[in-house]
PAVOKOL-751074 format. One record per residue (C-alpha): residue in one letter; x, y, z. Coordinates in steps of 0.02 Angstrom, whole numbers. Each point is the difference from the previous one (the first is absolute). Layout:
BEGIN
{rec A {X Y Z}} ...
***
This chain:
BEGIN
{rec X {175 -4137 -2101}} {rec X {-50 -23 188}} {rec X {11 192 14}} {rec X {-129 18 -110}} {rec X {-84 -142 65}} {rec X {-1 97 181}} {rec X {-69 155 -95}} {rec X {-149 -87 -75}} {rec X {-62 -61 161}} {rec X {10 171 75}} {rec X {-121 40 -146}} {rec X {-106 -157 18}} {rec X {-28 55 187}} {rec X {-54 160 -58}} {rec X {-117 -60 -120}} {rec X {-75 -126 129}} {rec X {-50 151 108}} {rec X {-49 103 -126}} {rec X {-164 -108 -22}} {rec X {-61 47 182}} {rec X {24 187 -20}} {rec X {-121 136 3}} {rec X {-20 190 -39}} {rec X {69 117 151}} {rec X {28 182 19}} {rec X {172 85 -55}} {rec X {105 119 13}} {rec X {42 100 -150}} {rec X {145 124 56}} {rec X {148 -10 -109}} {rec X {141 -94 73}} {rec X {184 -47 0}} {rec X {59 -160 20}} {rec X {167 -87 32}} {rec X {54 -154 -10}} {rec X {137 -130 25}} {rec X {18 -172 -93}} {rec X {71 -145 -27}} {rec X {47 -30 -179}} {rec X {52 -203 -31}} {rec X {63 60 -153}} {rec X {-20 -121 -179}} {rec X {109 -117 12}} {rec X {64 26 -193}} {rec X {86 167 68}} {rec X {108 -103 112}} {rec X {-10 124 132}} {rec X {-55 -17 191}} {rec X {-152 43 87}} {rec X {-5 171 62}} {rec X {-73 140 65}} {rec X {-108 139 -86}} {rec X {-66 193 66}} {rec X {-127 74 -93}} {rec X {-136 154 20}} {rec X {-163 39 -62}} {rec X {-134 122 -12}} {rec X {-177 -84 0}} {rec X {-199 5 21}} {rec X {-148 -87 40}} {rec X {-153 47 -142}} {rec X {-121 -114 94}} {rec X {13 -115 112}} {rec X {43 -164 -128}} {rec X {124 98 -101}} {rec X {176 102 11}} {rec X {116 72 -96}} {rec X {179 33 50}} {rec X {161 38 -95}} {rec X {193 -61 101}} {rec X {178 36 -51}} {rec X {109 -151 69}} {rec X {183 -49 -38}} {rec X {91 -158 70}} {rec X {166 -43 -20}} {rec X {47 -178 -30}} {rec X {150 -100 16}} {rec X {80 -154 -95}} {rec X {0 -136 77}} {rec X {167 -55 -50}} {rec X {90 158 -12}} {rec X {-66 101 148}} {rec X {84 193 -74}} {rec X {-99 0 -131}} {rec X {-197 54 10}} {rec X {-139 -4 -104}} {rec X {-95 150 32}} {rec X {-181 33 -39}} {rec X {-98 177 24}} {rec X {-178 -5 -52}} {rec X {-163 98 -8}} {rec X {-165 -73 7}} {rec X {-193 45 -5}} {rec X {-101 -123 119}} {rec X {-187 -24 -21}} {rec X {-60 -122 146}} {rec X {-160 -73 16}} {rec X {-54 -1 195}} {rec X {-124 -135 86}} {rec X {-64 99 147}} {rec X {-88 -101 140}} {rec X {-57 65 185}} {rec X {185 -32 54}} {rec X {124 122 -9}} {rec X {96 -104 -117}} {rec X {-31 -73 -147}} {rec X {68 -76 -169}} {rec X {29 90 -171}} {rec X {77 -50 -172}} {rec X {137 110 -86}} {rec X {42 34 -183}} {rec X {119 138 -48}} {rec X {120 52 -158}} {rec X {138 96 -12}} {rec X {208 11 -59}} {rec X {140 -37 85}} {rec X {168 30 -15}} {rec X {155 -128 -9}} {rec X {175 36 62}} {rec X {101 -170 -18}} {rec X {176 7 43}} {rec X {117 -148 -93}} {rec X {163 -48 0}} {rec X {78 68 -174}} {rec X {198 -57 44}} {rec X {123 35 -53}} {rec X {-92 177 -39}} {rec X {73 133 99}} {rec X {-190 65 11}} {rec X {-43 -189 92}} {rec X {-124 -1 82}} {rec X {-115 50 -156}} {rec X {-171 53 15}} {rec X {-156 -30 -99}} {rec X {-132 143 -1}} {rec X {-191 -27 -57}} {rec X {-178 40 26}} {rec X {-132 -139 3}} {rec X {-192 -3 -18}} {rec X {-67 -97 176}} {rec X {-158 -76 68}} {rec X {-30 -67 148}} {rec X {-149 -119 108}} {rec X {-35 1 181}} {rec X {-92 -9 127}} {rec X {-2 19 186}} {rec X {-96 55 157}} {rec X {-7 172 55}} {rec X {-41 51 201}} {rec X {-113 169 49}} {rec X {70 102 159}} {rec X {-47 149 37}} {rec X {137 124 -72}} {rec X {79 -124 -118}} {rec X {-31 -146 -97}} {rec X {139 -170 -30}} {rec X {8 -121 -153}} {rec X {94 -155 -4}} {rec X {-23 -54 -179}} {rec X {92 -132 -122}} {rec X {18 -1 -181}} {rec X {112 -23 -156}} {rec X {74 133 -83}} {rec X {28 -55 -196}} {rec X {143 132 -101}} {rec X {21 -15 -191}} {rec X {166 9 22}} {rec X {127 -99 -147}} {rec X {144 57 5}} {rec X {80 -65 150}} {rec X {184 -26 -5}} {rec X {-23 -129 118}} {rec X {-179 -101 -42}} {rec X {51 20 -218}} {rec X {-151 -112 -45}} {rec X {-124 74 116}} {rec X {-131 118 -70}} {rec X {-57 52 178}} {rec X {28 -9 187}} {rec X {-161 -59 132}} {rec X {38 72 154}} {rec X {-88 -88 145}} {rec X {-3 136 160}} {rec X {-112 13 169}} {rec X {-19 185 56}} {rec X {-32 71 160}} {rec X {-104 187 -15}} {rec X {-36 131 123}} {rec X {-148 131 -79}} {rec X {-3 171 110}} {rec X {-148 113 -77}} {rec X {17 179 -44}} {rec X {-88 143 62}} {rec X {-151 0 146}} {rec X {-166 -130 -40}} {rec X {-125 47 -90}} {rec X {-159 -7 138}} {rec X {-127 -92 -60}} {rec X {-187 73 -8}} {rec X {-109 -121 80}} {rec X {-131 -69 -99}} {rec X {-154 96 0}} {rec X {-137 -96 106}} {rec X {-158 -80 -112}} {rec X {-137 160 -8}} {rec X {-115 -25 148}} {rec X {-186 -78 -90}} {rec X {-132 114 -74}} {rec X {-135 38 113}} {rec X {-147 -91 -61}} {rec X {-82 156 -53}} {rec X {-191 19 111}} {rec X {-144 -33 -125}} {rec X {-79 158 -53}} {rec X {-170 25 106}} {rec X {-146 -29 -114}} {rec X {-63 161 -90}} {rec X {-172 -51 69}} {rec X {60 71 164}} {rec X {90 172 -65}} {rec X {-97 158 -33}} {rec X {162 111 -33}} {rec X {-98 160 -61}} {rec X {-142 -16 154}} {rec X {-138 3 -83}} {rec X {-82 -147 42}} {rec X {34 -111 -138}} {rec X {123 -129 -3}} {rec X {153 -8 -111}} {rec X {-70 -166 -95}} {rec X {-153 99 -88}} {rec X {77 179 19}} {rec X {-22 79 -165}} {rec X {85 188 63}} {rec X {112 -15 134}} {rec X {52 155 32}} {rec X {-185 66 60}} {rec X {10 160 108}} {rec X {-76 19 165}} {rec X {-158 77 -27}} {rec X {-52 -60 -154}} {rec X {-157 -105 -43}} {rec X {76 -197 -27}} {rec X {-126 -132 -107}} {rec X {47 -160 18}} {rec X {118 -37 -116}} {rec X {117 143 101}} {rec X {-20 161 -130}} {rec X {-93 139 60}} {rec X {-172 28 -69}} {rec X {-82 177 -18}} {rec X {-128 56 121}} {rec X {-138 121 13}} {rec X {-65 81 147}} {rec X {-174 -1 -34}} {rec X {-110 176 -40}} {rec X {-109 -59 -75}} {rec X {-116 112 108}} {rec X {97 159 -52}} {rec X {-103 11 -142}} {rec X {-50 183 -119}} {rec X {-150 69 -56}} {rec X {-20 8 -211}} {rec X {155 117 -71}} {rec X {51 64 197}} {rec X {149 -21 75}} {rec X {-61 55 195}} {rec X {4 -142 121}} {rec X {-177 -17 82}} {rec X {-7 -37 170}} {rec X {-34 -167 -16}} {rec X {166 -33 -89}} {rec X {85 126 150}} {rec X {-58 -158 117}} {rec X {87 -150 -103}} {rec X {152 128 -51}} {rec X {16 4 212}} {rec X {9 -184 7}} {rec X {137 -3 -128}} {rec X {89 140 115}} {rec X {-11 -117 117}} {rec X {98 -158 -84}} {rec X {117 98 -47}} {rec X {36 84 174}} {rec X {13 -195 69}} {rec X {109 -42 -145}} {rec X {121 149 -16}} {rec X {114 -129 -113}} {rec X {-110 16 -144}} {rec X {-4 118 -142}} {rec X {-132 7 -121}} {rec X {-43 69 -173}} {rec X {-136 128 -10}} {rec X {-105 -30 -177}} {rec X {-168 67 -56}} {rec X {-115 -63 -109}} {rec X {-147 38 -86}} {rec X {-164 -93 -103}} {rec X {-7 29 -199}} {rec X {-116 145 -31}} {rec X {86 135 -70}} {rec X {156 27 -101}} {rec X {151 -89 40}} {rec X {109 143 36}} {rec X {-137 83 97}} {rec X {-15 -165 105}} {rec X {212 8 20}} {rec X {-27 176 78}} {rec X {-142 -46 103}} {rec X {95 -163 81}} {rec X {140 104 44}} {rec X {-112 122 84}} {rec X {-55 -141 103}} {rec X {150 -78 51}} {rec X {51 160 49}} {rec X {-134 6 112}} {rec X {20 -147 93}} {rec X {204 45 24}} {rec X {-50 179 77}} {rec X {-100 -85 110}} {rec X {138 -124 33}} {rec X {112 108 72}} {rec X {-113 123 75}} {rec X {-39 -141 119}} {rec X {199 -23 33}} {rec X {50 -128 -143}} {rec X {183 39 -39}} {rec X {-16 57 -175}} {rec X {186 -107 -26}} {rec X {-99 -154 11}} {rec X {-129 48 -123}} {rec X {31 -26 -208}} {rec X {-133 135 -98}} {rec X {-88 37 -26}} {rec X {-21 -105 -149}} {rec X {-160 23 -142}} {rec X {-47 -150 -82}} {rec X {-143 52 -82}} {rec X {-127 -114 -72}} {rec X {134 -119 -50}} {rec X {-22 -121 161}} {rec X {-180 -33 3}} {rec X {-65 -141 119}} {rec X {-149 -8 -90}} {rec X {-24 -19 -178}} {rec X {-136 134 -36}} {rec X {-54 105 -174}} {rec X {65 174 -33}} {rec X {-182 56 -16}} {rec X {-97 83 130}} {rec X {-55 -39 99}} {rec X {61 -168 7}} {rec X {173 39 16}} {rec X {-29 100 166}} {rec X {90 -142 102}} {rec X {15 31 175}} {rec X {131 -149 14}} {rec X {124 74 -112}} {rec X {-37 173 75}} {rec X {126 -31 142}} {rec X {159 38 62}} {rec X {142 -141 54}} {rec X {138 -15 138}} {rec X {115 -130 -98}} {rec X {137 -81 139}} {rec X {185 17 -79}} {rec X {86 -94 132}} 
***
């Protein structure tokens, strides 16, 4: 009774530190373990304290938990008849239930199962076979606890606990049904195989730059042509071109309307040689442009006859174009219009319809 009394302190102390622990690091390399005890032995077997050996193979699989399994055998003596023993070889699977703190030490609880096996010698005199021996395998479970130390290549446990075997059918102990085994055991843990190395933890991703606010599309004018982003309608304008104000380009006209025909002619007078010069010049100053060369004409006459006549004229004014050293590559014509783009509204009869305004011949800008 005060063995087990000793072996529930053990645990109480345990316990008691248990409540302080906290979650550490741990090593989970597979180790062996082995271990020497003291075994103060039930006292219904009648036998002696003694000693017990046993080895294990075991593993941490986190830091509050482990799992280890131990073969251990003792060999026990009577107390009143010393050449006889009362052997015990067991195997056991441990789970223990670790309280890490900052120390390198700390508390844990044990439960484990397993069978062990009895070898009880007896006196059977006047038997020639004396001593006799009884043989058997027992379920066994055991409680525990204990401390355990860190070091750098090996770990130690000193742990207590009571070993309970189902064991009734001792020659010895007739009425007992089992056998609870008091014992305080002494471990040394060596680690298999190199340490893992730990990654480090990845440092916290620096802040997002606080992106810069976007200038104002007041400012921007990414097509250059004079309008700002906010109200610009085409922003892909090309250099050269005629812009309104909403950004698109807007078709132009160089002005001739001096370049004007007598009634069914297509011969430039010379007073339309003098305004076809100052168009010559424009587009000499602006060698970016390129423009379309149309004729027209009033609405006497047939409308196919007016088709002819208007290309006749626009022909006209593109000879004289590039006689007077206008690339022809920048020139579109010459186009015939006709009487279908009169300025003037006018009557098809004569002479009413002799319009000198729609009589006339056009330099439309394309770029």
């Amino acid at each position: 009774m005060k063995k087990s009394l000793l072996c529930m302190a053990v645990l109480a102390a345990a316990c008691a530190n248990a409540a302080m622990a906290s979650h550490h690091a741990h090593d989970d390399r597979w180790y062996l373990s082995g271990a020497v005890t003291t075994n103060l032995q039930d006292d219904a077997r009648q036998t002696a304290t003694t000693g017990e050996f046993g080895i294990g193979l075991g593993r941490f699989f986190s830091p509050e938990w482990s799992f280890d399994v131990n073969l251990y055998s003792a060999n026990a003596q009577f107390d009143n008849v010393r050449d006889l023993n009362f052997s015990q070889y067991g195997f056991s699977a441990d789970l223990r239930r670790h309280f890490r703190g900052e120390e390198s030490w700390w508390p844990y609880l044990k439960a484990g199962v397993g069978m062990q096996r009895a070898e009880e010698e007896f006196n059977a005199f006047p038997s020639p076979n004396s001593p006799g021996q009884r043989a058997d395998n027992n379920f066994a479970f055991d409680l525990g606890g204990g401390l355990q130390a860190q070091y750098e290549h090996f770990a130690m446990r000193l742990e207590a606990g009571i070993r309970t075997v189902l064991d009734d059918q001792s020659r010895v102990a007739r009425d007992a049904n089992s056998f609870s085994d008091p014992y305080v055991t002494l471990s040394l843990l060596v680690p298999l195989g190199a340490k893992a190395v730990r990654a480090p933890a990845p440092a916290a991703p620096a802040p997002a730059p606080v992106p810069a606010a976007p200038p104002a599309c007041e400012t921007l004018d990414d097509d250059g042509d004079g309008v700002n982003n906010c109200i610009d309608r085409c922003p892909d304008s090309q250099a050269g071109q005629a812009i309104g104000p909403d950004g698109c380009a807007v078709p132009l006209t160089i002005d001739l309307r001096g370049v004007n025909f007598d009634f069914d002619r297509a011969t430039l007078r010379p007073d339309a040689i003098a305004t076809l010069n100052q168009a010559i010049d424009i587009l000499r100053r602006n060698p970016q442009l390129r423009v379309e060369v149309a004729g027209h004409t009033d609405l006497c006459g047939s409308e196919a006859h007016n088709q002819a006549l208007s290309e006749r004229r626009a022909r006209a004014v593109f000879d004289h174009l590039t006689a007077n050293g206008i690339a022809a590559t920048r020139l579109v014509g010459p186009v015939g219009f006709g009487e279908s783009r009169p300025l003037e509204p006018t009557p098809q009869t004569s002479p009413a319809c002799r319009s000198e305004t729609n009589r006339r011949t056009e330099l439309n800008v394309l770029n």
